[in-house]
C-alpha positions in Angstrom: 86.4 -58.1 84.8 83.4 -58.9 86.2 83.6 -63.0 85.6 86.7 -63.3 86.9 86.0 -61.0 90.4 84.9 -63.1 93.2 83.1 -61.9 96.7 83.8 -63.1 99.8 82.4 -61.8 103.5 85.0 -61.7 106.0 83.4 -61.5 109.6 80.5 -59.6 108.0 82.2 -57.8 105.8 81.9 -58.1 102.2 85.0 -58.2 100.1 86.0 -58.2 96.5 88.4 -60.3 95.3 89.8 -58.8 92.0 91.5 -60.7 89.2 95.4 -60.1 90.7 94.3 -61.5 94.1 94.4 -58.1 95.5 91.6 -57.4 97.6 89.3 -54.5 98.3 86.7 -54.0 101.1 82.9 -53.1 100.1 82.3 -50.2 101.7 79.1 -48.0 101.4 79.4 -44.3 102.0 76.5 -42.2 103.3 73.2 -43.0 101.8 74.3 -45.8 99.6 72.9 -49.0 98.4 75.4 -51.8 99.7 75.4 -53.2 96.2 76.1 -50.0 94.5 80.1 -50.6 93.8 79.3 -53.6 92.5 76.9 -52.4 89.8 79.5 -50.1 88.9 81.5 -52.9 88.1 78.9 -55.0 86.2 77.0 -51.5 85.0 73.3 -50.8 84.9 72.7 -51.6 81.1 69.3 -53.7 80.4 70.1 -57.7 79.5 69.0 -58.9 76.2 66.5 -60.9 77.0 64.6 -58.6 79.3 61.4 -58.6 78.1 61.6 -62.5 78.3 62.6 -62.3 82.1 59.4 -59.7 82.3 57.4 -62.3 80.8 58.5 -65.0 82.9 57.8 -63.0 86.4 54.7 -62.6 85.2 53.5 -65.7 84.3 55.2 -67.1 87.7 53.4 -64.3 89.6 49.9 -65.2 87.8 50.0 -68.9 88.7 51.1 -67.6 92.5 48.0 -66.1 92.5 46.3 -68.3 91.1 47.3 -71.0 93.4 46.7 -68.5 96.3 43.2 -68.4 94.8 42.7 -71.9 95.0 43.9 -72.7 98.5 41.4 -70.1 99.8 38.9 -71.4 98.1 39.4 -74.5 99.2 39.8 -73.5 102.8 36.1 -71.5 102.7 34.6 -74.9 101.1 36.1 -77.3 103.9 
């Protein structure tokens, strides 16, 4: 269900566009994420590879850093 939805904003508001061409306005109630129908669609479940993605973020966080680092650095040395 979720592959063959599509999404669509119309004048700001967002719309889902279900597999019969029907379509159904996003609409959050009190207190609700805006996003929160649609991860009732797709669920909440944890990928397969999550602990790759973790990984990943990680690593691309630690050279941020890193790279933050250096640019200082340089900067104070200049």
């Amino acid at each position: 269900m979720w592959s063959k939805s599509k999404y669509k904003y119309d004048s700001g508001n967002p719309i889902l566009i279900k597999e019969d061409s029907s379509t159904e306005k996003l609409v959050p109630l009190f207190r609700e994420a805006a996003y929160t129908k649609i991860k009732k669609l797709i669920g909440e479940t944890t990928p397969e590879d999550f602990e790759i993605m973790k990984q990943k973020v990680q690593k691309a966080c630690d050279e941020a850093i890193s790279k933050k680092d250096k640019v200082i650095k340089y900067i104070c040395e200049n």
